[in-house]
C-alpha positions, 0 to 999 in steps of 0.5 A, spaced: 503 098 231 511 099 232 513 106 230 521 109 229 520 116 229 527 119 226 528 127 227 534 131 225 537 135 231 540 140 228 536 146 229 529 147 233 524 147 226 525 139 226 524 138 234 519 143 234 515 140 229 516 133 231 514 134 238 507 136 236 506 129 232 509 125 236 503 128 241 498 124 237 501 120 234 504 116 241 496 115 244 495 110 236 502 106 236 508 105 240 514 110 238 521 109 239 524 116 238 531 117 234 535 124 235 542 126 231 545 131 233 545 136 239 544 143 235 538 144 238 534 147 245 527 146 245 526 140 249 523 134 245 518 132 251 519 125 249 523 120 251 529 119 246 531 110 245 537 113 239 541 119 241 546 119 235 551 123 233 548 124 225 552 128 220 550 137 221 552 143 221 554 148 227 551 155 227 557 160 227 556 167 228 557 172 222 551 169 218 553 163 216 555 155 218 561 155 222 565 150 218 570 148 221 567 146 226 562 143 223 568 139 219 572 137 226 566 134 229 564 130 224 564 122 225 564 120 219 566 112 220 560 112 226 554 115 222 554 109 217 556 104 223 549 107 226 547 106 219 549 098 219 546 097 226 540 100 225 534 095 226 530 099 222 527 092 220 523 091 226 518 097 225 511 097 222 513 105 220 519 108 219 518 116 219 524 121 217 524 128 218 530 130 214 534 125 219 540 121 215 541 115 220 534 112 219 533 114 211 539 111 209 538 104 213 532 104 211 535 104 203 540 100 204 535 095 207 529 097 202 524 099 206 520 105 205 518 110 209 516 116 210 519 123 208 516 128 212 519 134 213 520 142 209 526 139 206 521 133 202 519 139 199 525 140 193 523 133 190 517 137 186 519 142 181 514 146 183 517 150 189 520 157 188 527 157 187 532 162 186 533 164 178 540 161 178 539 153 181 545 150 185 544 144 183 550 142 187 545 144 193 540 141 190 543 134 190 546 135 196 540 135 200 536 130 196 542 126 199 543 127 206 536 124 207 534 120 201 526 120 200 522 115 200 515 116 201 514 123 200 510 128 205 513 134 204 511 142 208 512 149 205 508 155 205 504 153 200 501 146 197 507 148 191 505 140 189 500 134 191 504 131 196 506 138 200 501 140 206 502 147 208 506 148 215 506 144 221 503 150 227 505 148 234 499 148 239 502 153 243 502 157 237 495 156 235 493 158 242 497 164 243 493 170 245 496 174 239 497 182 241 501 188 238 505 190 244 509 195 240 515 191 240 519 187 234 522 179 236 528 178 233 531 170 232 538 170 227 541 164 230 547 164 225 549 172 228 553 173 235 548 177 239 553 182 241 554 184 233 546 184 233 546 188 238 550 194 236 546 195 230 539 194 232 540 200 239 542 205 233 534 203 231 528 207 235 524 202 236 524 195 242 527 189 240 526 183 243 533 179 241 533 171 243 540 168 241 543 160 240 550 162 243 548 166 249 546 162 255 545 167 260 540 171 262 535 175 259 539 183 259 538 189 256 542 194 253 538 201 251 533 198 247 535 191 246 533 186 251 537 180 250 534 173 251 537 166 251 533 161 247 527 159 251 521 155 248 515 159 252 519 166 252 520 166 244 512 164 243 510 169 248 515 174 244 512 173 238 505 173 239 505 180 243 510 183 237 509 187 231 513 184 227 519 179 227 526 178 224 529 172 223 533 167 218 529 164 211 528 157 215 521 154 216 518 154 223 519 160 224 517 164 218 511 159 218 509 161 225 509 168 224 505 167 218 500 164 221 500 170 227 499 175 222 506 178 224 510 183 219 516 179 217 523 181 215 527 174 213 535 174 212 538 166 209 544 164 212 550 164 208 551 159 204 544 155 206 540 154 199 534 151 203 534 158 205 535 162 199 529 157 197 525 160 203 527 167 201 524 167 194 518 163 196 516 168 202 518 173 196 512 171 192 507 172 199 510 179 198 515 178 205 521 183 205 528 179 205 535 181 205 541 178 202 545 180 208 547 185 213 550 190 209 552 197 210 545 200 209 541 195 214 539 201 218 535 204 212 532 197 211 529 195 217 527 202 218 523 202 211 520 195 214 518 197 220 514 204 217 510 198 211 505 196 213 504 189 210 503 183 212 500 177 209 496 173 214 496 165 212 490 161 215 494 154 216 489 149 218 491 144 223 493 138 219 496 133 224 490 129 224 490 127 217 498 127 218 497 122 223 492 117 219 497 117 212 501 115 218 498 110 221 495 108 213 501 107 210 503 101 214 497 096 209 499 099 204 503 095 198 508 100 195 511 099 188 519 097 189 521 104 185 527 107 187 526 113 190 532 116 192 535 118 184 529 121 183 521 119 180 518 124 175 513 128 179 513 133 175 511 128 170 506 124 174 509 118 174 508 115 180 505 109 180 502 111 187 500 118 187 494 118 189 496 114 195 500 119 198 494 126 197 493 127 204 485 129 205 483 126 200 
């Protein structure tokens, strides 16, 4: 069985994730691995046959994208020339976890594939969302990578085709301790400016940053960390807590260690707001944004003594079997990319896509 494996490089949740399938699923079939974009540092630890250029965002600094860069690198007239050459054809199974190129060949050539990622997850109307739906954002990102077959991941099995998170090994294997520190990851703030607010604050925080390509330094309390894949899981294993954007990888995580968790959305993210009030519905701490009262609230997190510690259980292995089933299944010819009505049932192959059962 052949196998194009499509990842979204904007972020690690997508690589990290990725990279834990792809350990299983290369010992049952021939994968061939694509990337776009390069707006990530974990290292895949696979060889990549497609490295394209896609269509992201770039992290900025003060809590949000960085649009203009973002606008000024993106190619355009080069991701839908990768569209047209893409031989999705070739392959028994096409995977996409939120990656553009491969979800929009396959449409234009009417092949189905696999939808799994976290973002799959807004084709139900089950999962938590804010009060006031942006329905612009809603669309842009059933857009972005239009949904086929649909696996998606959440905190929890909000519909039937949502498995909870995908938990790395080396996570699942951490020695998990209490060492008194806190791990801080917001990818979207300088470091400089983190800084300076977390040293007014009587505790030790380890902050690992996406812009800072140094070496690890410490000023007052506050050691300052490049982004290193071993380094982060060993931080937040031994800490009391962590605070980081509402994403997905690492909430989940840190949900799955039984870590105290405080979660920021990134600016103008909608994915992140939904994040934000779902882990709201598990009782986690979220903030809107670092205001002048930050101090007083992360000071009220750091003396709560809530935590909600979710058994994720490893699901790659029925993951793996969907996978390698869905190439022998005869799918309807649906149009899936406007939508189906899940909320209706009116998939004509529901039952084909419930995992594990």
């Amino acid at each position: 069985m052949k196998i194009l494996y499509a990842i979204q490089g904007t972020g690690n949740g997508h690589i990290s994730r990725s990279k834990e399938v792809l350990k299983h699923l290369v010992k049952e079939a021939d994968v061939d691995i694509l990337v776009s974009e390069r707006q990530h540092e974990v290292n895949l630890g696979f060889k990549i046959k497609y490295q394209l250029e896609g269509l992201g965002f770039v992290f900025g600094k003060t809590g949000g994208i960085d649009y203009y860069n973002s606008i000024i690198k993106a190619r355009p007239n080069k991701f839908l020339l990768d569209i047209y050459d893409l031989p999705v054809e070739n392959y028994d199974v096409v995977i996409s976890d939120f990656e553009p190129i491969a979800s929009w060949a396959c449409k234009r050539k009417k092949k189905h594939y696999i939808s799994l990622s976290h973002q799959t997850a807004f084709m139900s109307e089950f999962m938590p969302r804010p009060k006031k739906i942006n329905t612009f954002a809603e669309f842009i990102i059933k857009w972005y990578a239009p949904v086929s077959i649909p696996l998606g991941l959440h905190y929890e099995k909000y519909d039937s085709f949502i498995e909870t998170p995908i938990i790395r090994e080396e996570v699942r294997h951490a020695e998990i301790k209490n060492l008194g520190h806190y791990t801080v990851y917001l990818p979207s703030f300088d470091e400089r400016y983190l800084t300076e607010r977390l040293k007014n604050i009587d505790t030790k925080w380890e902050l690992f940053s996406k812009h800072y390509k140094g070496k690890p330094y410490t000023e007052k309390n506050v050691i300052i960390n490049p982004i290193n894949n071993e380094s982060f899981v060993n931080s937040l294993a031994t800490s009391e807590g962590i605070l980081c954007n509402s994403g997905f990888e690492t909430p989940s995580e840190a949900l799955y260690m039984g870590k105290k968790i405080l979660t920021i959305p990134m600016k103008g993210q909608y994915e992140q707001e939904c994040n934000a009030e779902a882990l709201k519905k598990l009782g986690i701490k979220t903030l809107d944004q670092i205001d002048d009262d930050f101090e007083i609230h992360i000071e009220e997190w750091i003396n709560s003594d809530f935590i909600y510690h979710a058994e994720f259980k490893n699901n790659i292995p029925s993951i793996i079997d969907f996978i390698l089933d869905s190439a022998d299944i005869d799918y309807p010819g649906k149009d899936l990319v406007n939508g189906f009505d899940i909320g209706n049932r009116q998939l004509e192959y529901q039952d084909s896509l419930i995992i594990g059962q």
